[in-house]
KOLDRENTOR-665199 format. One line per 8 residues: number of its first residue (from 1); their letters; for each residue y, x, z of N, C-alpha, C, O. Coordinates in nm, 3 decimals, padded with zeros to 5 digits. Last residue first. Example, Ala and Ser with C-alpha at 12.3 -4.5 7.8 and 13.67 -1.06 7.14 Angstrom:
BEGIN
2> SA> -00.225,01.285,00.708,-00.106,01.367,00.714,00.003,01.290,00.787,00.114,01.341,00.804 | -00.569,01.319,00.780,-00.450,01.230,00.780,-00.330,01.320,00.780,-00.332,01.424,00.846 $
***
This chain:
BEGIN
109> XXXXXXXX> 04.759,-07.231,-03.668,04.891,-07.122,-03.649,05.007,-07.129,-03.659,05.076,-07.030,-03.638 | 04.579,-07.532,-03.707,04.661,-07.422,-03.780,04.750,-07.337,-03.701,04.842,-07.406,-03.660 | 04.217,-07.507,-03.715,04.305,-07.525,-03.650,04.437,-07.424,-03.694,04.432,-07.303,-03.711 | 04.002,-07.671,-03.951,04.076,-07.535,-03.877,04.202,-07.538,-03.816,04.298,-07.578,-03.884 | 03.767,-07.900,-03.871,03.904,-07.845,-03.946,03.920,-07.757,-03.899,03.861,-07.734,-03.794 | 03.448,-07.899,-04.025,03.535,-07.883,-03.910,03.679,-07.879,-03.994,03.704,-07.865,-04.114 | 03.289,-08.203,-04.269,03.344,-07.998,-04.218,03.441,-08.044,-04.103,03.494,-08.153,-04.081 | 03.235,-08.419,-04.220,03.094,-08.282,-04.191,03.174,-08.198,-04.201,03.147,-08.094,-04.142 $
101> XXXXXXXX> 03.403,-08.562,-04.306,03.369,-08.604,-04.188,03.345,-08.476,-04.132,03.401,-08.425,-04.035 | 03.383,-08.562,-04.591,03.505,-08.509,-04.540,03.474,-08.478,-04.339,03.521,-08.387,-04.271 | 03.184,-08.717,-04.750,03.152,-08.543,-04.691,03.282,-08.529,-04.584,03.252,-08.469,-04.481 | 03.258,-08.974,-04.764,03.153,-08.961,-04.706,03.119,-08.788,-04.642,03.061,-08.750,-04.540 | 03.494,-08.890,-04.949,03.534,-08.956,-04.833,03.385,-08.928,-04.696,03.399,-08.883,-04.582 | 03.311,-08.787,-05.151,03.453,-08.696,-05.114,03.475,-08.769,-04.951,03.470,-08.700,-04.849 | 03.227,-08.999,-05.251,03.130,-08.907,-05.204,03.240,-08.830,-05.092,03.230,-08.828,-04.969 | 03.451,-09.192,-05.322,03.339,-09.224,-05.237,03.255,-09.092,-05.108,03.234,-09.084,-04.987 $
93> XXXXXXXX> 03.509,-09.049,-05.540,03.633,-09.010,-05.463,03.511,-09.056,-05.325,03.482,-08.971,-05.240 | 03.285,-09.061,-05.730,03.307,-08.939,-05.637,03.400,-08.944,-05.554,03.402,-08.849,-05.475 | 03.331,-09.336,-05.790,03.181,-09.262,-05.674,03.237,-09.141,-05.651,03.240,-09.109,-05.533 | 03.592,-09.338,-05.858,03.546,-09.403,-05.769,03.400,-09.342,-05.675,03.378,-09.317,-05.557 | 03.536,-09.151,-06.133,03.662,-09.140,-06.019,03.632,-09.171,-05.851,03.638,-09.094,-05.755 | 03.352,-09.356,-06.230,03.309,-09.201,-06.210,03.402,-09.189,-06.069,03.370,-09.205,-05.951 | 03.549,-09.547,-06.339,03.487,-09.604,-06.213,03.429,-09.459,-06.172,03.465,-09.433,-06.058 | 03.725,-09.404,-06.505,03.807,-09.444,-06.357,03.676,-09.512,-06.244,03.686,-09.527,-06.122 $
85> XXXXXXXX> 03.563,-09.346,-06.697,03.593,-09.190,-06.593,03.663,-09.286,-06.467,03.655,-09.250,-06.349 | 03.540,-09.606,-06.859,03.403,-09.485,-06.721,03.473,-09.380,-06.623,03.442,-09.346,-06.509 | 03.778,-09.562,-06.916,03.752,-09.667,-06.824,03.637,-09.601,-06.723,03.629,-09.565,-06.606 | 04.032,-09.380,-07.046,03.876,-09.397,-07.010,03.846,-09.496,-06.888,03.899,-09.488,-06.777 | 04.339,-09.342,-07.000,04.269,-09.468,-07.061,04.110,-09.484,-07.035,04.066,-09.595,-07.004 | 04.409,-09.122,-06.904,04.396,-09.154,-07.085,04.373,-09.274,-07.099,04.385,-09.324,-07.211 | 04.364,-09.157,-06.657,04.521,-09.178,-06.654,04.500,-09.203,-06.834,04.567,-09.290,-06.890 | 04.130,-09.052,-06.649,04.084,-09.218,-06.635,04.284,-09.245,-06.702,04.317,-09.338,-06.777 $
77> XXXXXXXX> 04.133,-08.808,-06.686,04.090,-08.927,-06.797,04.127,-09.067,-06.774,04.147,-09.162,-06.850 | 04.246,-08.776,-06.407,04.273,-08.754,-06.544,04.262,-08.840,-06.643,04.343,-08.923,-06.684 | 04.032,-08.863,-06.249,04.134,-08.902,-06.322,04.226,-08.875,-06.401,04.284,-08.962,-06.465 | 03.830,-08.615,-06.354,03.782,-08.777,-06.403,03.957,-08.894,-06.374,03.992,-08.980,-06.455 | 04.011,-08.447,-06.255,03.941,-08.452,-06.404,03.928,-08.589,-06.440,03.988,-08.659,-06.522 | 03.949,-08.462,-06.000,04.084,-08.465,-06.039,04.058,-08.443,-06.200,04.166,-08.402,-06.243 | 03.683,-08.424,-05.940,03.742,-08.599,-05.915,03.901,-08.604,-06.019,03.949,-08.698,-06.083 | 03.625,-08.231,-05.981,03.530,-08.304,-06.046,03.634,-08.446,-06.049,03.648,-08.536,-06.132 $
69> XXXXXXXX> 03.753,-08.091,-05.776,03.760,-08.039,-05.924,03.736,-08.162,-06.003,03.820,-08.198,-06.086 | 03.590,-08.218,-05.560,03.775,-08.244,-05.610,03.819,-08.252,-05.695,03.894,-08.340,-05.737 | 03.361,-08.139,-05.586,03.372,-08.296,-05.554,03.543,-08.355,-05.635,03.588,-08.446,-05.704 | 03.408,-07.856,-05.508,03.361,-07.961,-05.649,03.358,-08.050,-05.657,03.347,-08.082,-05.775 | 03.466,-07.909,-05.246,03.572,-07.848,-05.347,03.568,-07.880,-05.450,03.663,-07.927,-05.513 | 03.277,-08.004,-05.158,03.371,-08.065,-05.112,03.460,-08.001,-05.250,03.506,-08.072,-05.339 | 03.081,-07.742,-05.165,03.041,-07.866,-05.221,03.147,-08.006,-05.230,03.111,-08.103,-05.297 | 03.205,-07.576,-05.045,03.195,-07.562,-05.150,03.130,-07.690,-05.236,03.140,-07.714,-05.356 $
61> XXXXXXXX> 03.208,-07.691,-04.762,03.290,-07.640,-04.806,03.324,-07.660,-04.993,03.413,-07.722,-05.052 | 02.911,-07.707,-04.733,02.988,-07.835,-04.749,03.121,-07.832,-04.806,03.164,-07.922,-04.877 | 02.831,-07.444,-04.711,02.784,-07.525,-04.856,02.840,-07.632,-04.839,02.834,-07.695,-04.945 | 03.011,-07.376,-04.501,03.045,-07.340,-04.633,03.005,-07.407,-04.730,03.077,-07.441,-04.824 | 02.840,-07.513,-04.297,02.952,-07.568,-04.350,03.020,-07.501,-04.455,03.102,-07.573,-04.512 | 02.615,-07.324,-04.305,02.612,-07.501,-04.371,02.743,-07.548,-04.405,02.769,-07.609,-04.509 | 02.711,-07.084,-04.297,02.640,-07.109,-04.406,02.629,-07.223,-04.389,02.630,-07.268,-04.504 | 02.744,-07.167,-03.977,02.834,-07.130,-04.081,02.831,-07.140,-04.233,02.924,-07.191,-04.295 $
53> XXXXXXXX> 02.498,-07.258,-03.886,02.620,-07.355,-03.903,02.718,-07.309,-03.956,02.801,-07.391,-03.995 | 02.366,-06.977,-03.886,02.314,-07.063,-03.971,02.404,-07.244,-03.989,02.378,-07.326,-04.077 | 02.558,-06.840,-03.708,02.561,-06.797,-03.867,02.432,-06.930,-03.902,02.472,-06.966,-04.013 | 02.471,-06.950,-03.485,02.635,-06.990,-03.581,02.632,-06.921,-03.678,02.723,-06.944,-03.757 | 02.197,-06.881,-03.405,02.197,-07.113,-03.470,02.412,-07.055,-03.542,02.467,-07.122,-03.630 | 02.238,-06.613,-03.409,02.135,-06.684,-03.521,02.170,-06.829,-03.544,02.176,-06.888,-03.652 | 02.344,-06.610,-03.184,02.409,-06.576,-03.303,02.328,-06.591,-03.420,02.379,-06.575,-03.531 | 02.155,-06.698,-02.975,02.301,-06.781,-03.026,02.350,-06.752,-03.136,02.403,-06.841,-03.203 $
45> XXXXXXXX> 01.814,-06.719,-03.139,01.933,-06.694,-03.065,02.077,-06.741,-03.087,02.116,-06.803,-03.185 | 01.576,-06.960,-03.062,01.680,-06.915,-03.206,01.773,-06.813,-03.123,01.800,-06.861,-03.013 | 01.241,-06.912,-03.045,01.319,-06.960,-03.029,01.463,-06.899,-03.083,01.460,-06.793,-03.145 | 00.999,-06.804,-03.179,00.964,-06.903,-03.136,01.130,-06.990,-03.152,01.153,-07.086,-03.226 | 00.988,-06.507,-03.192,01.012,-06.554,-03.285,00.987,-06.746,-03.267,00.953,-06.804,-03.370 | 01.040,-06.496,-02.903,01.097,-06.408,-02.952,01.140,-06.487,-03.113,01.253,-06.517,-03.154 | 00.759,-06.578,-02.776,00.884,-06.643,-02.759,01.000,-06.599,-02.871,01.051,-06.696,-02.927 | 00.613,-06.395,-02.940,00.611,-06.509,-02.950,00.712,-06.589,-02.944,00.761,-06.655,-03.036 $
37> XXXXXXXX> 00.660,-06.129,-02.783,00.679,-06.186,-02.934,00.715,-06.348,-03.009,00.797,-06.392,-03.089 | 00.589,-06.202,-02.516,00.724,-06.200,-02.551,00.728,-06.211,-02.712,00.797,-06.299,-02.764 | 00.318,-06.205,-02.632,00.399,-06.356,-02.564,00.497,-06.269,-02.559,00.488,-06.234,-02.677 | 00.270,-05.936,-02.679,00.232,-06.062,-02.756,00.301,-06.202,-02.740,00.328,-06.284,-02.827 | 00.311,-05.832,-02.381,00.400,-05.785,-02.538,00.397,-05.910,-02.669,00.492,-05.957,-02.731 | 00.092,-05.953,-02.268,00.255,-05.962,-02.198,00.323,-05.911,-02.343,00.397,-05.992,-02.399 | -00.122,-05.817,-02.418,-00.091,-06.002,-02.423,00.088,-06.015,-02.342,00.177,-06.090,-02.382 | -00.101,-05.537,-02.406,-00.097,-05.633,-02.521,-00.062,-05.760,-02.451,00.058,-05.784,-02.438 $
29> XXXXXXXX> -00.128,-05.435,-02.133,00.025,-05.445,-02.179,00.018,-05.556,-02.309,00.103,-05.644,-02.322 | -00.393,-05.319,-02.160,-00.353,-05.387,-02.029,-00.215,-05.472,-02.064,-00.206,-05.584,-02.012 | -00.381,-05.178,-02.373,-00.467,-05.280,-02.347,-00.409,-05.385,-02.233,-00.393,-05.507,-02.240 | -00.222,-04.977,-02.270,-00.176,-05.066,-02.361,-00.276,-05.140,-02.417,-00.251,-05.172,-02.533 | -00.335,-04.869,-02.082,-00.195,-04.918,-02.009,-00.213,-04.971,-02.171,-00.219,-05.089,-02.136 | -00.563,-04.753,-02.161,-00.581,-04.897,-02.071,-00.441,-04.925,-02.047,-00.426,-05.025,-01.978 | -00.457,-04.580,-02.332,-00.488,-04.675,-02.396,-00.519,-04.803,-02.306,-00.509,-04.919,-02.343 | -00.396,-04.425,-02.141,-00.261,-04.475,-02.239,-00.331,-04.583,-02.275,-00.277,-04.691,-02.256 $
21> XXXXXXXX> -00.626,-04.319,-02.035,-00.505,-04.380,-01.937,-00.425,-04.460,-02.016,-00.383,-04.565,-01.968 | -00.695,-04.176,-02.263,-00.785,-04.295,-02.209,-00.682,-04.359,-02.135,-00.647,-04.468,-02.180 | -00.510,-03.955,-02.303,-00.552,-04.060,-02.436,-00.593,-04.202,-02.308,-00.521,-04.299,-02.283 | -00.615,-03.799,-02.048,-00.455,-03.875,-02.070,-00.445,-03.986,-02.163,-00.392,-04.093,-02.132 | -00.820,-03.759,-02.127,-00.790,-03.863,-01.964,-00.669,-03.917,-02.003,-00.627,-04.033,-01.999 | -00.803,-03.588,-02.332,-00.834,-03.728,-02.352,-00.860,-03.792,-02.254,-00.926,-03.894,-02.271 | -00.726,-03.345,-02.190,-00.634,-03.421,-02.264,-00.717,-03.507,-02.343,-00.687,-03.489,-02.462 | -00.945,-03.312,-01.986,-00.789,-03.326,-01.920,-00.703,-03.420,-02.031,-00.637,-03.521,-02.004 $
13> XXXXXXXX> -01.153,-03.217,-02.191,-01.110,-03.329,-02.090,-00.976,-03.416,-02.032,-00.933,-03.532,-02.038 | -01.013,-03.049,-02.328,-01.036,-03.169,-02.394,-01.033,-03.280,-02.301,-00.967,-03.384,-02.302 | -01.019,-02.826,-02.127,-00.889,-02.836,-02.169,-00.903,-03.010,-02.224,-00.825,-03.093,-02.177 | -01.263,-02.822,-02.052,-01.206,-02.846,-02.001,-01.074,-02.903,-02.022,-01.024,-02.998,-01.961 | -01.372,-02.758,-02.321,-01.465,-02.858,-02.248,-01.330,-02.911,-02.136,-01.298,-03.030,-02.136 | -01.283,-02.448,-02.343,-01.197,-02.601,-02.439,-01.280,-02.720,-02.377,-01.210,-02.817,-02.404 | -01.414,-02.297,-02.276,-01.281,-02.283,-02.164,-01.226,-02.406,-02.230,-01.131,-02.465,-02.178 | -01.703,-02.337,-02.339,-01.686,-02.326,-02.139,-01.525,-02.381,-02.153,-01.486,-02.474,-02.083 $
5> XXXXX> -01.672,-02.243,-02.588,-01.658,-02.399,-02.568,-01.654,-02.430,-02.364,-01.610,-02.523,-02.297 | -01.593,-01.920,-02.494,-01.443,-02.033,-02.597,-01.516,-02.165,-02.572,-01.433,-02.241,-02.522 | -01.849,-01.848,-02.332,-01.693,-01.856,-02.321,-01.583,-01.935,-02.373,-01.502,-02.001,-02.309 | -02.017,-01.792,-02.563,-02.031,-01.904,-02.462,-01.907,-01.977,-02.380,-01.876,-02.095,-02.364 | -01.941,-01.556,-02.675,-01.930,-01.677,-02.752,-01.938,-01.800,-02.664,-01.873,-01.901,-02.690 $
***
């Protein structure tokens, strides 16, 4: 009976040197891992800042488009005669002029 903890004393050893070694290499390793994190979530990557200028100029996109919808209605009316809709007409044709700037153009083929 003395025999089986004699022959595992050894074996345990050996394999929690190894445990212990790992754990000072990742003690040792936290703060260098931690600061790359950091940086990591700190700063933008390239393909992170053009998908987030893509999604802007779409919402300008789409926000430009309604501007149009919106404008070509109000004259409309305004062509009935509505007087409000021709000054309406005016702030949005305004707005329309003020967004036009913010989208890129596309270059044509």
């Amino acid at each position: 009976m003395r025999i089986l903890p004699a022959l595992i004393l050894p074996l345990a050893a050996l394999t929690l040197s190894g445990c212990l070694a790992k754990t000072v290499v990742d003690v040792a390793t936290l703060p260098v891992r931690a600061a790359g994190k950091a940086v990591d979530l700190a700063t933008t990557s390239q393909s992170e800042a053009d998908e987030k200028r893509g999604r802007e100029i779409r919402r300008r996109e789409e926000r430009l488009a309604k501007l149009e919808r919106r404008y070509d209605d109000e004259r409309e009316d305004c062509r009935k005669g509505d007087r409000s809709a021709c000054d309406d007409a005016r702030t949005t044709y305004a707005e329309i002029e003020a967004l036009l700037p913010t989208i890129p153009v596309e270059p044509e083929d």
